[in-house]
LUMKEPA-564140 format. One record per residue (C-alpha): residue in one letter; chain; x, y, z. Coordinates in Angstrom, 2 decimals, padded with zeros to 5 digits. Layout:
BEGIN
A,A,X,Y,Z $
...
END
This chain:
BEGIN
X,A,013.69,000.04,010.02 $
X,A,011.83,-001.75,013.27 $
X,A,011.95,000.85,015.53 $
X,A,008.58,002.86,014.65 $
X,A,007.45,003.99,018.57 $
X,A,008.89,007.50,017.84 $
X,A,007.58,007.33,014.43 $
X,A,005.13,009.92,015.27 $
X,A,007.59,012.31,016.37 $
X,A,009.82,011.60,013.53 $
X,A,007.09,012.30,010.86 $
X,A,005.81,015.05,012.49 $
X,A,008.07,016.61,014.76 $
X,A,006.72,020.23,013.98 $
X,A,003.38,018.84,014.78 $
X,A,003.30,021.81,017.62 $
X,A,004.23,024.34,016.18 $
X,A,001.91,023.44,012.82 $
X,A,-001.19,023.43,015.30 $
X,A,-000.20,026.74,016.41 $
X,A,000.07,028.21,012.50 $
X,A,-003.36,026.47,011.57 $
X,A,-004.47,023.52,013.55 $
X,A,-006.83,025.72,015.63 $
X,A,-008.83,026.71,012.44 $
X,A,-012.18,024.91,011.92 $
X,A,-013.09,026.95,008.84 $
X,A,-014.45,024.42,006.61 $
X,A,-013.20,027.11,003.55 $
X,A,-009.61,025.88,004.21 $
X,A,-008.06,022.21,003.73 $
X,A,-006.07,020.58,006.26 $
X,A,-005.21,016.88,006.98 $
X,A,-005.39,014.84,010.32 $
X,A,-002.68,012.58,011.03 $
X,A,-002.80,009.46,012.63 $
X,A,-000.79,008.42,015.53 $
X,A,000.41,005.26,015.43 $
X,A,001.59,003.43,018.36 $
X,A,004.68,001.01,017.86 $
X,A,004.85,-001.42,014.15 $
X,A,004.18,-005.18,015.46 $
X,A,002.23,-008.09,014.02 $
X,A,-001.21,-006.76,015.35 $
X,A,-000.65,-003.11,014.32 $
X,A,000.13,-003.22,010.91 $
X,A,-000.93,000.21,009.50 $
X,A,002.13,002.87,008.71 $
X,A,000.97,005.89,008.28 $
X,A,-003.08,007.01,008.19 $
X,A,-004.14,010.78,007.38 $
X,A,-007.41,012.12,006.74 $
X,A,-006.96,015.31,004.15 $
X,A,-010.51,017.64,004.13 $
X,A,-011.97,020.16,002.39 $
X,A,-015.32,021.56,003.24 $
X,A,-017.77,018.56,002.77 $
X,A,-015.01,016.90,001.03 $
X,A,-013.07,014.23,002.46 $
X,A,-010.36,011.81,001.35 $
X,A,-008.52,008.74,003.66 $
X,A,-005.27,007.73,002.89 $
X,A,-003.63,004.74,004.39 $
X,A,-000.42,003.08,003.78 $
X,A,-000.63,-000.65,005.64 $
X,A,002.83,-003.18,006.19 $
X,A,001.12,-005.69,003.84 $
X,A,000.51,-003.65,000.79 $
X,A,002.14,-001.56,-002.07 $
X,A,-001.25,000.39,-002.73 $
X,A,-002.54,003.12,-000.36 $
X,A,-006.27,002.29,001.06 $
X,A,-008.51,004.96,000.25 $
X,A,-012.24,004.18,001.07 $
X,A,-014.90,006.29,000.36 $
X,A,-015.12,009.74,002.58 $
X,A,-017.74,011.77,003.80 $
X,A,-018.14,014.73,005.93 $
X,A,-021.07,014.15,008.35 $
X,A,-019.68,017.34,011.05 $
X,A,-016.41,019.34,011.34 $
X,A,-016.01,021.71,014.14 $
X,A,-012.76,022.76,016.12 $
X,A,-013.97,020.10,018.76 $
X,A,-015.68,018.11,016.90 $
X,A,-015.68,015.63,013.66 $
X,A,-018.04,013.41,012.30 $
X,A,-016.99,011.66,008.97 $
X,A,-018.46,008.27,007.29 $
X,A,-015.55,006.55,006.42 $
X,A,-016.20,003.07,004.03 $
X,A,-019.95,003.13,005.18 $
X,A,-019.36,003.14,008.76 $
X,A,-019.63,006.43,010.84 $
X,A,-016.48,007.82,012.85 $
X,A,-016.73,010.30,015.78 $
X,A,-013.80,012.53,016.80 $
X,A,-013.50,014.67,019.85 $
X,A,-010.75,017.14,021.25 $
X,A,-009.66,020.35,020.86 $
X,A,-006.39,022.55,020.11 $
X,A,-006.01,019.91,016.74 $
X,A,-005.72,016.97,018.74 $
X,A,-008.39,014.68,018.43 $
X,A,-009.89,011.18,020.03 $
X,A,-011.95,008.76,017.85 $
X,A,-014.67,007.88,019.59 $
X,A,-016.25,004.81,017.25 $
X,A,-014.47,001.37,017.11 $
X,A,-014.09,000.62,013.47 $
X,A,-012.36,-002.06,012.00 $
X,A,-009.98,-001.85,008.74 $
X,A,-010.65,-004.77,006.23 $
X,A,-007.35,-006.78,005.33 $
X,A,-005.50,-006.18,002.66 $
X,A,-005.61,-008.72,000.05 $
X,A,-002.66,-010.49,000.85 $
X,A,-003.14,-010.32,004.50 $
X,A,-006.89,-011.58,003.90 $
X,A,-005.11,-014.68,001.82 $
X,A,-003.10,-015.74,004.65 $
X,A,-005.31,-015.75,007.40 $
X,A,-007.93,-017.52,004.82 $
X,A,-005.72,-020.34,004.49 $
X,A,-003.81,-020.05,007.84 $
X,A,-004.20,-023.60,010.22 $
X,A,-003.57,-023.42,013.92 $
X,A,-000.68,-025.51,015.04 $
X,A,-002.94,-028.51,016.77 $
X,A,-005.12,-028.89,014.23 $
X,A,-002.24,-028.30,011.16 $
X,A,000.43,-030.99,012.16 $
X,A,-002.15,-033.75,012.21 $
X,A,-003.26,-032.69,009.02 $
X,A,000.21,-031.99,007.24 $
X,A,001.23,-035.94,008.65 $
X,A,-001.47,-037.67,006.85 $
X,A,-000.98,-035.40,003.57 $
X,A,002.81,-036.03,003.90 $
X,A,001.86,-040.08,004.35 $
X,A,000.32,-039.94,000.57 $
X,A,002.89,-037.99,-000.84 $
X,A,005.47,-039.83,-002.81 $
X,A,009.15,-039.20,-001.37 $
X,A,010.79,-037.21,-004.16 $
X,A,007.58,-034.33,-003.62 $
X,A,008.00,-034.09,-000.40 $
X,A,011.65,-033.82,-000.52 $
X,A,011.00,-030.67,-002.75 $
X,A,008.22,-029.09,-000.83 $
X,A,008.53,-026.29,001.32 $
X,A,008.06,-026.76,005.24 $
X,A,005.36,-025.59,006.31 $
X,A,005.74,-022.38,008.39 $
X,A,001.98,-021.70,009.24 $
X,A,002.23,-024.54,012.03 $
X,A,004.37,-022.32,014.46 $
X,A,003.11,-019.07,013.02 $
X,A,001.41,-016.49,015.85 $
X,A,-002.35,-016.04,015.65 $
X,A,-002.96,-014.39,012.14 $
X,A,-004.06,-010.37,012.41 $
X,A,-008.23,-010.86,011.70 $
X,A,-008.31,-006.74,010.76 $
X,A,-006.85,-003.26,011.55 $
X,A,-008.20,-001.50,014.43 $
X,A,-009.08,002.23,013.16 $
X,A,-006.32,004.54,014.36 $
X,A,-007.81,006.47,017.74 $
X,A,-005.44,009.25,018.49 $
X,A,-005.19,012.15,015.81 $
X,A,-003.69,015.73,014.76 $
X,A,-004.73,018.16,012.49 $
X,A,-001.97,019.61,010.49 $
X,A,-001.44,021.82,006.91 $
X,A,-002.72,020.24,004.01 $
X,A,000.10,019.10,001.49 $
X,A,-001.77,020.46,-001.48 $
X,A,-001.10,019.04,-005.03 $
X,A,002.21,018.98,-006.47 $
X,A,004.09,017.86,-009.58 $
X,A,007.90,017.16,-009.07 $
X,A,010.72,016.88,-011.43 $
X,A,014.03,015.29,-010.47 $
X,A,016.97,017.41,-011.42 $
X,A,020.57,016.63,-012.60 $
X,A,019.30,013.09,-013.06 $
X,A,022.86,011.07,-013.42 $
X,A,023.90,008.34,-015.64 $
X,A,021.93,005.82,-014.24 $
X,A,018.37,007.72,-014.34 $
X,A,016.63,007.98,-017.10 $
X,A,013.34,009.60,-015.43 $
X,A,011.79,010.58,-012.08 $
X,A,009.06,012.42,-010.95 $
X,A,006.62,012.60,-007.82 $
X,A,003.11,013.52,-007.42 $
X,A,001.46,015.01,-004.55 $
X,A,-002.16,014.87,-004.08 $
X,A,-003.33,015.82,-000.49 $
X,A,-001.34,013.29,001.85 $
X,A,-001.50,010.59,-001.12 $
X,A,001.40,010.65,-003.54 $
X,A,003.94,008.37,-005.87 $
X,A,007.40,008.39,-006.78 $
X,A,008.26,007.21,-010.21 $
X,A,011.22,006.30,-011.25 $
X,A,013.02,004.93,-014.37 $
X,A,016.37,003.65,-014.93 $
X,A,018.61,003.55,-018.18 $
X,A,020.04,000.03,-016.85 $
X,A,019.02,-003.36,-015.68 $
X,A,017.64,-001.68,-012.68 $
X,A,013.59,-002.29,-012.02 $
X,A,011.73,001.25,-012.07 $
X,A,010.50,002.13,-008.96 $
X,A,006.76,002.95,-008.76 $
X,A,006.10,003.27,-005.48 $
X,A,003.22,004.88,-003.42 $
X,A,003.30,006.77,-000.16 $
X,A,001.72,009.23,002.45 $
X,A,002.72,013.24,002.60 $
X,A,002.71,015.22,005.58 $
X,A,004.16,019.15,004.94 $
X,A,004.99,022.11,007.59 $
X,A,005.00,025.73,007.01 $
X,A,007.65,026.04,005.79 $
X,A,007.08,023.96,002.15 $
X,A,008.71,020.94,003.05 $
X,A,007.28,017.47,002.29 $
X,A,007.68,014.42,004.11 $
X,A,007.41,010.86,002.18 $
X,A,006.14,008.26,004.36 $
X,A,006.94,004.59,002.65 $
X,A,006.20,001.11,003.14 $
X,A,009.04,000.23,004.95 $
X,A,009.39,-003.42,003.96 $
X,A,009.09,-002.93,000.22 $
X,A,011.78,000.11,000.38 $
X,A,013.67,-002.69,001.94 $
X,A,013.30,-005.35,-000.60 $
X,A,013.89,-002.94,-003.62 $
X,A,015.94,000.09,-002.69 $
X,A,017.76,-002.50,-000.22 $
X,A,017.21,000.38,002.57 $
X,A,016.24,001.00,005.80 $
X,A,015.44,004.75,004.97 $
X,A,011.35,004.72,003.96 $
X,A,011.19,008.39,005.10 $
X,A,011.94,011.09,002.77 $
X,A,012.42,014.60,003.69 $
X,A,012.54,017.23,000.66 $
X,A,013.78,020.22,002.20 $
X,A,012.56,023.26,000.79 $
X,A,015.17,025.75,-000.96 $
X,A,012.48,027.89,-002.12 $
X,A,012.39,030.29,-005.43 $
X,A,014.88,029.14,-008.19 $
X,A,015.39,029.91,-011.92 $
X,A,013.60,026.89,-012.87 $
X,A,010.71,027.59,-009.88 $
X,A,010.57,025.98,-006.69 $
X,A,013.19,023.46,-005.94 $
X,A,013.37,020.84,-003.20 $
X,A,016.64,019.03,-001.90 $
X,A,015.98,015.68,-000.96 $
X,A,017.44,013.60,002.64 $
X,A,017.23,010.46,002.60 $
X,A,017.06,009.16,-001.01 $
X,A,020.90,008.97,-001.33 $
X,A,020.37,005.78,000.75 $
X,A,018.85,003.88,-001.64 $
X,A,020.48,001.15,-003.85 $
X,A,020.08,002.48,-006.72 $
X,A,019.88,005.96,-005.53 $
X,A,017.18,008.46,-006.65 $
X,A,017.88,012.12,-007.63 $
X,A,018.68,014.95,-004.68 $
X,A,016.97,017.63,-006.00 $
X,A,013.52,018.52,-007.16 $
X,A,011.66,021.06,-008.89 $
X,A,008.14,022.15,-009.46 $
X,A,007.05,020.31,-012.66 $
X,A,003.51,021.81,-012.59 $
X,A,001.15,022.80,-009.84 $
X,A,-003.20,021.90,-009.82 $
END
């Protein structure tokens, strides 16, 4: 679950080959995405997946941080798109891209506000000189019995807290996901109901179980290839702490035209505890 310095690679391993298909097009009549590329997870780079999904004069950010179960999605517009250039106003400040053959170089530093429990702790975060003297004379007027029931104090010997996100500066332009409705399939005793929703490189897995299991309502980021697959990028610490998993990426695997429509096998969900459905139909399509 640490090691994210291939994650780029991992989540878009086709990335080649999809630039080939359609990353060279700049016609603003067709939707596509850009994908961030993230360098390695660590306390000062926080963010786990970023991707930019346009169409025309539209635009819409999506961006799943470490320290937050929502997706960030500030307000988008399109100032230029061109196949070497992009110009896009992204939560009121403006961001310049340059490259060519889909890869792209922002060009503006832009800082991401904090999420709001990141924000929290850094607001009430105390360097280590200053904290100890501080926690000693609090600790002085504190009768024994509350202090033997307090918590120690971790913030003393904490690193420097993260003060914002720096605005991801490499990028590729790859096939838009489009918008999707999925129904699980042969759900199992334990499931009562699950479905995803795609929209662009946002989208949500629901799920419900028929037991003392908590539903799952998480959100994530999609990335696709030509070939109809769908990748589900989670947060990989709250797939931890409720699916008790290291597995936050999600491959449904396209097995194309069915009875029922378009079905999708899923790789990676049978890692969860509890698990969630293997296979997926189209519930309805936008």
């Amino acid at each position: 679950m640490r090691n994210f310095t291939l994650r780029w690679v991992a989540v878009c391993g086709a990335l080649g080959a999809l630039l080939l298909v359609y990353g060279c097009s700049s016609s603003s009549s067709k939707s596509y995405s850009l994908l961030a590329k993230l360098p390695q997870m660590s306390q000062q780079q926080r963010i786990v997946m970023a991707a930019i999904d346009v169409t025309g004069s539209t635009c819409t950010v999506n961006i799943l941080t470490a320290d937050s179960g929502t997706l960030w999605s500030p307000d988008c517009t399109v100032n230029q798109d061109s196949a070497t250039h992009k110009s896009f106003t992204i939560g009121g400040q403006q961001v310049d891209m340059d490259g060519a053959s889909g890869s792209f170089t922002a060009k503006t530093a832009l800082t991401l506000p904090l999420p709001a429990s990141t924000a929290a702790s850094v607001a009430t975060a105390t360097p280590a000189a200053a904290a100890k003297p501080a926690a000693d004379k609090a600790a002085a007027k504190t009768p024994a019995v509350a202090r033997a029931s307090a918590p120690a104090a971790s913030s003393a010997t904490a690193a420097a807290p993260v003060t914002g996100q720096p605005f991801p500066d490499q990028w590729g332009q790859t096939l838009y996901p489009g918008n999707w409705k999925l129904a699980a399939q042969n759900l199992g005793y334990l499931v009562a109901s699950a479905n995803i929703a795609i929209h662009g490189s946002a989208c949500e897995l629901h799920v419900v179980f028929k037991v003392r299991y908590p539903p799952y309502n998480l959100f994530c980021v999609t990335t696709t290839d030509p070939q109809g697959n769908f990748t589900l990028i989670f947060n990989p610490y709250i797939v931890a702490k409720k699916a008790l998993s290291p597995t936050n990426q999600i491959l449904l695997a396209s097995e194309g035209q069915s009875i029922t429509g378009l079905v999708w096998d899923s790789h990676g969900f049978d890692a969860w505890n509890p698990a969630v459905p293997p296979s997926w139909r189209e519930a309805k399509t936008k």
